[in-house]
C-alpha positions as CSV (number, residue, x, y, z in Angstrom):
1,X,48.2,229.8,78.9
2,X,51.3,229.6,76.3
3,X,53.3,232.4,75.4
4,X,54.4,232.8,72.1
5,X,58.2,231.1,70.8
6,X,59.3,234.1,70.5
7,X,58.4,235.6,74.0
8,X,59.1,232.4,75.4
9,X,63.4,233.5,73.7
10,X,63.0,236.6,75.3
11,X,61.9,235.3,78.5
12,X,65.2,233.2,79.2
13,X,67.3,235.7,76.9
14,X,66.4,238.7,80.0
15,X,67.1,236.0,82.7
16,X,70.3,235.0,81.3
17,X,71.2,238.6,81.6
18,X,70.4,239.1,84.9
19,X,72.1,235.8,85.7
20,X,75.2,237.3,84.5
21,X,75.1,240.8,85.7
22,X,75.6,239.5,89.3
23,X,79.3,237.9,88.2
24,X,82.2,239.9,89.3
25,X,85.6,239.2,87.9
26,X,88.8,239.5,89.9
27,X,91.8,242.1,88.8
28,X,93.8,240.3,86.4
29,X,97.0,241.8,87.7
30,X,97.4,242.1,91.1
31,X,101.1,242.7,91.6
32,X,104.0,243.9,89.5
33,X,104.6,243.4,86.3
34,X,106.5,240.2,85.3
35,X,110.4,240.4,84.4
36,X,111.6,239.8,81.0
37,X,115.5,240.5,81.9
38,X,117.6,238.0,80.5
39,X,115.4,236.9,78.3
40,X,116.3,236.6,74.5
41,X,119.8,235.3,75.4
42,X,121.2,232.4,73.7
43,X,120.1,228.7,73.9
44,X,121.9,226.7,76.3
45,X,123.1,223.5,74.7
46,X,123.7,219.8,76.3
47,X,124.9,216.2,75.3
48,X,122.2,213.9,73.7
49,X,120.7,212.8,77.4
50,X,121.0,209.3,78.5
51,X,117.8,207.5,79.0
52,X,116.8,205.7,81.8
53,X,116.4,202.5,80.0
54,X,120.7,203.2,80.0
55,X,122.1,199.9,81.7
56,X,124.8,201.7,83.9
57,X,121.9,203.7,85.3
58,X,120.4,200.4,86.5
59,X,122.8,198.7,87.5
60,X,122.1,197.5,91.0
61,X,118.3,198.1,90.7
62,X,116.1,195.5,90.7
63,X,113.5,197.2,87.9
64,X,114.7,195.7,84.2
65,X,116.1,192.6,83.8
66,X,118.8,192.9,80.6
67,X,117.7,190.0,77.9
68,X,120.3,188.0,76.2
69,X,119.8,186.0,72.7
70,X,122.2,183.6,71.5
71,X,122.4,181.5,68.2
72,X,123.4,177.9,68.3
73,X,126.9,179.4,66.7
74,X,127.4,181.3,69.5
75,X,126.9,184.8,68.5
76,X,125.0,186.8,71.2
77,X,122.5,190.0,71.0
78,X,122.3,191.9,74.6
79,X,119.3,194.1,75.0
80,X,118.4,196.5,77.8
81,X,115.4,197.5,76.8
82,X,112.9,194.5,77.3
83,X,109.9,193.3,78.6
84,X,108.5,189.9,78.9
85,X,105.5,188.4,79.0
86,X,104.6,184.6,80.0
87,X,101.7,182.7,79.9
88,X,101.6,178.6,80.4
89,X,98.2,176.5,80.2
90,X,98.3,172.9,81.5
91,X,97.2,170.3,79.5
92,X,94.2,167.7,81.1
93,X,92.3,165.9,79.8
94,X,88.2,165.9,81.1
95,X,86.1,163.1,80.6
96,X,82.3,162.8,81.5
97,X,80.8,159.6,83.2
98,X,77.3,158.9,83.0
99,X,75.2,159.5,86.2
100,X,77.9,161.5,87.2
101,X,78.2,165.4,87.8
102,X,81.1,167.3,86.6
103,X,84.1,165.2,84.8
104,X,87.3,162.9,86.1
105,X,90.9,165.3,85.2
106,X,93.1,163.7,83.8
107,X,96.6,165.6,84.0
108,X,98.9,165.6,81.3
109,X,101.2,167.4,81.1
110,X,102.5,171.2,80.9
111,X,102.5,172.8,77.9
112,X,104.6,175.4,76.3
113,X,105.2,179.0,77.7
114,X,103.7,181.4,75.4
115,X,106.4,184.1,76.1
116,X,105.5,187.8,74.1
117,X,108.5,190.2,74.0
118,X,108.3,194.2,73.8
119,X,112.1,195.6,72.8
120,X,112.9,198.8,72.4
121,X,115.7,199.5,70.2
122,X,117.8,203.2,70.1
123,X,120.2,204.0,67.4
124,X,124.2,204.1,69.3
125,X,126.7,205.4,67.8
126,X,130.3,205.1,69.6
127,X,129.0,203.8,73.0
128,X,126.5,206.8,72.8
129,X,122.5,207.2,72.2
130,X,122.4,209.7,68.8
131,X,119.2,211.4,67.6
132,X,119.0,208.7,64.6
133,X,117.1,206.1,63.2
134,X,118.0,202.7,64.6
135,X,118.7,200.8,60.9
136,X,121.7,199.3,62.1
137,X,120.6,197.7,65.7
138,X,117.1,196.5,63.6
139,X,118.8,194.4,61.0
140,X,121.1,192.9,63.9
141,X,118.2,192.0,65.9
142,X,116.4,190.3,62.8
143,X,119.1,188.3,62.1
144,X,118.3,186.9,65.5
145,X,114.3,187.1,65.0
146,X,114.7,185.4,61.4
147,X,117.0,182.7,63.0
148,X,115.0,178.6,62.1
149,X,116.4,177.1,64.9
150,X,115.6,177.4,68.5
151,X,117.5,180.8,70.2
152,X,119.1,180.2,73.6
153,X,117.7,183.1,75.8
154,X,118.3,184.3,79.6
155,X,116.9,186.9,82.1
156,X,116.7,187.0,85.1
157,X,112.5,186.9,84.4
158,X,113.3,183.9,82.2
159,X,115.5,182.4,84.9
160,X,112.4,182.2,87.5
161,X,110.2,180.3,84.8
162,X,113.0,177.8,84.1
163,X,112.9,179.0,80.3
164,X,116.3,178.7,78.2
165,X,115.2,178.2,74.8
166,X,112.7,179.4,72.5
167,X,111.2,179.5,68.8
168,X,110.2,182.9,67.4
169,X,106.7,182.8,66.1
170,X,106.4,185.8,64.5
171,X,107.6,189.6,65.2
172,X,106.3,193.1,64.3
173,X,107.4,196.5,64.1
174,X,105.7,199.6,62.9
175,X,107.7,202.7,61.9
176,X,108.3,205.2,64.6
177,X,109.5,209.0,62.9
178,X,108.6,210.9,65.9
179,X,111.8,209.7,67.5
180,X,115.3,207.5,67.8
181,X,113.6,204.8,69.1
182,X,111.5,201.6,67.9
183,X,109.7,199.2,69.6
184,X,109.4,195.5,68.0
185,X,106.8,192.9,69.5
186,X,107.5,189.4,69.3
187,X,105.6,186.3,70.0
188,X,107.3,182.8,70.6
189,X,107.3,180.1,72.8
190,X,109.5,177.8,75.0
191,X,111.6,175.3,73.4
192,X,113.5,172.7,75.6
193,X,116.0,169.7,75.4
194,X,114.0,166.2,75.4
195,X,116.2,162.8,75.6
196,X,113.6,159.9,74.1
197,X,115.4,156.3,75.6
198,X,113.8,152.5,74.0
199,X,113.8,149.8,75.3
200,X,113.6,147.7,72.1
201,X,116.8,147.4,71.5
């Protein structure tokens, strides 16, 4: 036999009750009271911190590797804020004989590193990090990043992958306001010095 909805409400409205009739809560205080003395003093101030991404703080660690741009004039961009990404697919060539499973490789040759570049870039004023916008380090860096002509490059991450030279594909930014600090992404790959002999002359 079915009760009623509303019985049925009632039913599991009394249980509920019961159910939490048997809880017992704890004292919410069981010792002193807490201490406000000294509070309401003033605000201790500090120097803009230095973040970790600071260079001197890692020098001697082996956790970023400082990157280094440099225009065929010879002008140079240092930046200690960096992380690289590489990628490098070989280049074969797969042919399919009849009566045959699978294919014959045929290696080519390697291809270009795909290399994708994270910076972060802080506004410095006088050697030290400020609570600004970074305008000035940007437009210095896309002066690099808007260079047509193959950038000479070195890390030591780049230095293990044999990569000295590369051609910026594109770059992107989006605006940062929360704080002094802007990250730029950056996709290019490796560029590198080919001598071409003939023998027809």
């Amino acid at each position: 036999m079915k009760l009623p909805v509303s019985i049925s409400f009632m039913a599991v409205s009394a249980a509920q009750f019961a159910a939490k009739s048997l809880i017992r809560f704890k004292p919410g205080r069981t010792g002193e009271a807490p201490s406000w003395e000294g509070r309401g003093n003033d605000i201790t101030t500090h120097e803009v911190g230095t973040p970790i991404t600071d260079r001197s703080y890692w020098e001697g660690r082996f956790a970023l590797c400082t990157l280094t741009f440099r225009k065929e004039d010879g002008a140079e961009l240092e930046i200690t804020d960096a992380v690289a990404a590489v990628s490098r697919e070989r280049r074969i060539v797969c042919t399919a004989l009849t009566g045959r499973d699978g294919t014959v490789k045929e290696y080519i040759n390697e291809g270009d590193w795909a290399i994708n570049i994270v910076i972060g870039v802080q506004a410095v004023r006088g050697g030290v990090i400020t609570d600004d916008y970074p305008t000035e380090e940007l437009r210095q860096l896309r002066e690099f990043l808007d260079e047509k002509k193959p950038l000479e490059v070195y890390s030591a991450f780049f230095d293990i992958f044999d990569i000295t030279k590369m051609v910026i594909k594109s770059y992107s930014a989006s605006q940062e306001t929360e704080a002094n600090y802007q990250a730029v992404s950056i996709s290019a790959v490796s560029d590198e010095d080919y001598e071409i002999y003939s023998n027809e002359y």
